[in-house]
C-alpha atoms as one frame of an Amber mdcrd trajectory, in Angstrom:
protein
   0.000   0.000   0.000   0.883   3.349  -0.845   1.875   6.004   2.085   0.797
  10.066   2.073   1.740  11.861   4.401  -0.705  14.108   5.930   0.772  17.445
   7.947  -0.896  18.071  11.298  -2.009  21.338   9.903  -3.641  19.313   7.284
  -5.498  16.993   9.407  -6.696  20.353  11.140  -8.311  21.531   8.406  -9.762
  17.781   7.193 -11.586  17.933  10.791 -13.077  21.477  10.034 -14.369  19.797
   6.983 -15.652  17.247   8.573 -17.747  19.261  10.998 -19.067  21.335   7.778
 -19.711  17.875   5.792 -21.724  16.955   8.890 -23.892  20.077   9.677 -24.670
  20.079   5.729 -25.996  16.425   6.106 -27.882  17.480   8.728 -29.245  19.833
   6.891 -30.054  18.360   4.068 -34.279  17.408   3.356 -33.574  14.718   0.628
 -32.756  11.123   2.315 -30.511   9.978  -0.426 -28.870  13.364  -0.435 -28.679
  13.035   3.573 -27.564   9.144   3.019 -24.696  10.103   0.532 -22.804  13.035
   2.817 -23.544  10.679   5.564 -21.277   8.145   4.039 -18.798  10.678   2.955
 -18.081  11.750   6.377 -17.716   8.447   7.824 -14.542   8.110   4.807 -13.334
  11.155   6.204 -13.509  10.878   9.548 -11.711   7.615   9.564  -9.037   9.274
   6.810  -8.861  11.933   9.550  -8.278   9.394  12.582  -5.703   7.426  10.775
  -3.966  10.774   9.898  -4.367  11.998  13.518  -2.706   8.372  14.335   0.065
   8.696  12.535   0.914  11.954  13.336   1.091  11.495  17.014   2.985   8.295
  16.657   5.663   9.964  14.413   5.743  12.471  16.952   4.054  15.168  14.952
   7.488  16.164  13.578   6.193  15.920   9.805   4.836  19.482   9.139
């Protein structure tokens, strides 16, 4: 498997994201619509915890 590096900074702004992606599902009327973002912010929340992972057990020394 490929590795990317993600910079703390990054994963700071992927959980900003991630708290817009989920007050926009919230939002949203259509149940598909709702059902879609919903599934788009599970991906990025665990992109964002395995990110968050790495950075602290590198020692956060990457960026």
């Amino acid at each position: 498997m490929a590795a990317i590096e993600i910079s703390a900074i990054e994963v700071l702004a992927l959980k900003k994201l991630a708290l817009i992606n989920g007050a926009l599902a919230q939002s949203l009327k259509d149940q598909t619509a709702r059902r879609e973002q919903l599934a788009l912010l599970g991906v990025l929340m665990d992109v964002v915890a395995r990110a968050d992972l790495a950075n602290q057990t590198t020692g956060g020394e990457r960026g």
